[in-house]
N, C-alpha and C positions, 0 to 999 in steps of 0.2 A: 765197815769204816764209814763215817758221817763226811758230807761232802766236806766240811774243812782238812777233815784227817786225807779225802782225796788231794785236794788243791796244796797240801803240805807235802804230799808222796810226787806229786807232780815235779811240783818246787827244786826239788832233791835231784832230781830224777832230768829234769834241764841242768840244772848245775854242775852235774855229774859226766853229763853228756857233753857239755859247755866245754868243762877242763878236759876231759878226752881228747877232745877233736883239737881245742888251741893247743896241747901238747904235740897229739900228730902233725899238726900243723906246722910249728917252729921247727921239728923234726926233719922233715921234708923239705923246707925251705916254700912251705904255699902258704902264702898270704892270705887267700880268701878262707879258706881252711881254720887258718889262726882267726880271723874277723867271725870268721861263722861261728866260733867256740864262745869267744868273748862272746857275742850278742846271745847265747843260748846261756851262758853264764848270767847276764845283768836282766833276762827275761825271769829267770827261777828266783835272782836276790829280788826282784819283783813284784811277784808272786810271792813267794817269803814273806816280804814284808807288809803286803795287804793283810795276808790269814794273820797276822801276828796283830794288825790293826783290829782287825776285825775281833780278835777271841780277846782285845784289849777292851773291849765297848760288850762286850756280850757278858762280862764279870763286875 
C-alpha cells in the first residue's frame, strides 16, 4: 500500500472509531465520550480531505 492508500486507511479508520465512541457515548449519557468521538470523526474527515487534495495536484 503507497503511503497515500496508508493515510486514506487511517482516514477511515478515525472516522469509524469517531462514530463508535460518539454512539457509545450518547448511549451512556458521557459527554466527554460523545466530544471524543466527534473530534476523532472531524480528525479522519481531515485527513480525508488533504489525501483527496493531495491525489487532486498529483493527476
Amino acid at each position: 500500500m503507497t503511503v497515500s492508500g496508508d493515510q486514506k486507511a487511517k482516514a477511515k479508520t478515525e472516522q469509524a472509531k469517531g462514530k463508535m465512541k460518539e454512539i457509545a457515548g450518547r448511549a451512556v449519557g458521557n459527554e466527554r465520550l460523545t466530544a471524543e468521538g466527534r473530534t476523532e470523526q472531524v480528525k479522519g474527515d481531515a485527513r480525508k480531505a488533504k489525501e483527496k487534495l493531495k491525489d487532486t495536484f498529483k493527476h
